[in-house]
N, C-alpha and C positions, 0 to 999 in steps of 0.2 A: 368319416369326419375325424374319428380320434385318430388313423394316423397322420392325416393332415396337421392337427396341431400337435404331434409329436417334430413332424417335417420342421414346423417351422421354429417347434423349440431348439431342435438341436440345429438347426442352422444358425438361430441367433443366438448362441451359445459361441458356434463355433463363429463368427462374424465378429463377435465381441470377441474373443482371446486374437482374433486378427488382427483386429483394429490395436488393440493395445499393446502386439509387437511392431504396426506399424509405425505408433506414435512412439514408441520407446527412442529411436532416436534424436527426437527434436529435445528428447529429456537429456541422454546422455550425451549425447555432442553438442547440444549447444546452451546447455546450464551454465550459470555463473558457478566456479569453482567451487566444489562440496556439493554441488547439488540444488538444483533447482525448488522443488517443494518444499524441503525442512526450513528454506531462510525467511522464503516467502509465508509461508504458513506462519510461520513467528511472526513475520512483519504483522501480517493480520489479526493474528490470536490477541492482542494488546487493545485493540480499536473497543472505547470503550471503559476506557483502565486509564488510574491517574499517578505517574508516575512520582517516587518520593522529591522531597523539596531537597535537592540539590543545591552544595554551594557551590558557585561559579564564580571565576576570576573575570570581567572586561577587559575589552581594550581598554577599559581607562584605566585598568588596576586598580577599580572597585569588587568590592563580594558582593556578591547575587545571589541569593537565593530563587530557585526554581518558582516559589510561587509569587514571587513579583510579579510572574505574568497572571497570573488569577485577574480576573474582574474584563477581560476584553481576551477577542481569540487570539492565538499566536500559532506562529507558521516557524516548524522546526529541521533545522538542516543541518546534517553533521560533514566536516570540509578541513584540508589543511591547506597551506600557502602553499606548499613544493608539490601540490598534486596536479600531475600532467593533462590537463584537457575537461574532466569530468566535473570538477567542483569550482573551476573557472565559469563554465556554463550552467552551471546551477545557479549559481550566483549573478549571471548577469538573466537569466530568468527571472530570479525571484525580483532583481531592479526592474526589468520589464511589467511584471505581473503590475507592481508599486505605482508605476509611473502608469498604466495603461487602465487599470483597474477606477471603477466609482471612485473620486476621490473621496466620498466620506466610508468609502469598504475599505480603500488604501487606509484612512487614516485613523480607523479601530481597532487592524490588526500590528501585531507587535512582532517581529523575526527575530529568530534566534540562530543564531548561524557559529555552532560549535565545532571548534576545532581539535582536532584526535589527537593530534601533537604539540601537546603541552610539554613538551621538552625542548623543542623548537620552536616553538610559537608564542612569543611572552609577549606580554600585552601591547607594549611599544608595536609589534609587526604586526599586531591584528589590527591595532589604531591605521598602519599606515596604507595594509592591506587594504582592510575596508572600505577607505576613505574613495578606492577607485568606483564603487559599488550603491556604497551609500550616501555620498557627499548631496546634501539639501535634504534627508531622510532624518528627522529624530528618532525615529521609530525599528532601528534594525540597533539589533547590539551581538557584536562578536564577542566569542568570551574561549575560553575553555578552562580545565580543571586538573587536580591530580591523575593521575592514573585509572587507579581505585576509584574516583567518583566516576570517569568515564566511562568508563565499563560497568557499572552500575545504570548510567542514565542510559547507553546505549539498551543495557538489557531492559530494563524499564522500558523503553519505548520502542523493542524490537527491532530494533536497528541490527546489523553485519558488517563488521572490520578485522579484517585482517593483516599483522604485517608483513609488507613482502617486500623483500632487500630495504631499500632506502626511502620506500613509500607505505602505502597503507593501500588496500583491496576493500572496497565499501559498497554497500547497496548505493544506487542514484534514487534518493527518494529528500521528497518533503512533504513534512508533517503538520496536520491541523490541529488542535488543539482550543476546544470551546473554553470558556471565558469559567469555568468551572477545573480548568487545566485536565477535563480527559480528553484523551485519543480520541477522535472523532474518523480521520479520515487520512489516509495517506496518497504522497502524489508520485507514479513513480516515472522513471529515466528524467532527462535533463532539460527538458523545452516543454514548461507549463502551459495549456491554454487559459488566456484569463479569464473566457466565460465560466469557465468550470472550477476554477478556483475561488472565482467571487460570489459563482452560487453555491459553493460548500461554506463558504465563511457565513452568507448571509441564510444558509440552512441549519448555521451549528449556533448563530445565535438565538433560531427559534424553537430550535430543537425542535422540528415536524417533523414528520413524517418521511417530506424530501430529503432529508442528509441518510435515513436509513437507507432509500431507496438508493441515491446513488452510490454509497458506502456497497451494497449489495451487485451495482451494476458495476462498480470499480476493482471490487473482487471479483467477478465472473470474468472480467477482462483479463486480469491479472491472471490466474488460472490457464485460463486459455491464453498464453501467451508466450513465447521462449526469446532468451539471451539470445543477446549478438553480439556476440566478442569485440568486435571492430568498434562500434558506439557504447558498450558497454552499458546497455539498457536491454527492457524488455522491450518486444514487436509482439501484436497480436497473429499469434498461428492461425489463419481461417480451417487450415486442417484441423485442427486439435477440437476447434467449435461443431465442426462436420462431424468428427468423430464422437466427438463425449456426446454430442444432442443423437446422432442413431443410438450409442449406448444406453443411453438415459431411455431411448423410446422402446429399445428390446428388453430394457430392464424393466419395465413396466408391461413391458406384452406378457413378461414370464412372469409377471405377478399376479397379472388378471387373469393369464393361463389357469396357475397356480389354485389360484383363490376363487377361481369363476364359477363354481359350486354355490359357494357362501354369497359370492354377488349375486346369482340368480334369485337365490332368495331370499335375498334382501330387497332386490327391486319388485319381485315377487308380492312380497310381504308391504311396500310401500303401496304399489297397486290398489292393493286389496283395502289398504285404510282410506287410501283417495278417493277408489268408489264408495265405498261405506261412508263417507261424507257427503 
């Protein structure tokens, strides 16, 4: 019997250092640039967390501060006008979500759709930008800011930008934000479904239970999942789920391996007070 589970330890030993050079290339070939886990692990580590009250420029060439959005949720998206393909489709997303969503969920949340180039993008072009996006919406405001405060609000809300040549390199994400202005829940790549956005909003206004749980199932997806260069979003890996779940079930065989002394008599010892009741 003990070398039986010696056999089986050092097979899932060796099973797991397999498995995690098998999954090493869905990490190295097909990660968003710098790497897959340090961006996303930031994106997440925030959720939760209320970033500082930011001034912000509009399109109307008003200041904004951040906590204007306080008192109702708001749904946050970082985007410039010259960017090729991905912040087009976020944007006509988030008019989707708007337009398809309860109208009284559409018309409690607030969007904020910031733009990374503010050297480029003066409120005039976000007015006219927007207008393709938002036209019958009170409720979306384009804005963007100095430099310095952009990179402040991105790090505040875990967001990743980088510049490359004559654009910017960005997470595809959008952000929830309860009516208390923290992180609740982020959405990622470029085609939101509405069901699942309008039950985070209407989970962040009750603050239950439900918004941890899907916060919790929206990270384990997220985890389990790799870049795809060509769309420039996450895909869920069914491998990577296949894998981490044997992992997880050999790390736990090698625990109660481990420990199965202690657990014997512990359930031993539980026994023994059952009967004697």
């Amino acid at each position: 019997m003990k070398n039986g589970y010696l056999f089986i330890l050092r097979a899932g030993v060796a099973l797991f250092f397999l498995l995690r050079l098998n999954a090493a290339p869905a990490y190295a070939g097909e990660t968003g640039p710098g790497g897959f886990e340090p961006r996303l692990a930031r994106s997440e580590f925030v959720t939760g967390q209320t970033p500082r009250n930011f001034r912000l420029l509009t399109q109307d060439g008003e200041q904004m501060p951040l906590y204007k959005l306080k008192g109702a949720p708001a749904l946050i998206s970082f985007m410039y006008i010259d960017c090729n393909g991905p912040c087009h489709l976020i944007n006509q997303s988030i008019k989707n979500l708007l337009h398809k969503m309860d109208p009284a969920v559409a018309g409690s949340v607030t969007v904020l759709s910031v733009s990374l180039d503010s050297q480029n993008d003066s409120p005039s072009k976000l007015k006219e930008y927007g207008a393709q996006f938002s036209t019958g919406l009170d409720n979306w405001i384009f804005a963007t800011a100095e430099r310095e405060t952009i990179d402040e609000l991105v790090l505040d809300l875990g967001f990743f930008y980088e510049k490359k040549g004559g654009g910017y390199e960005h997470l595809n994400r959008l952000t929830l934000l309860n009516s208390e202005g923290k992180v609740i829940r982020h959405f990622y790549g470029v085609d939101y479904d509405v069901g699942e956005v309008e039950a985070a909003i209407k989970a962040s206004q009750s603050a239950g239970v439900t918004g941890s749980i899907s916060r919790a199932v929206n990270s384990l997806t997220l985890f389990c999942s790799t870049y795809d260069p060509a769309t420039k979003t996450y895909r869920v890996n069914p491998f990577l789920i296949v894998s981490w779940g044997i992992q997880y079930l050999l790390v736990m065989a090698t625990l109660i391996y481990i420990f199965r002394g202690r657990i014997g008599r512990f359930t031993a010892s539980v026994l023994r007070l059952c009967r004697a009741a």
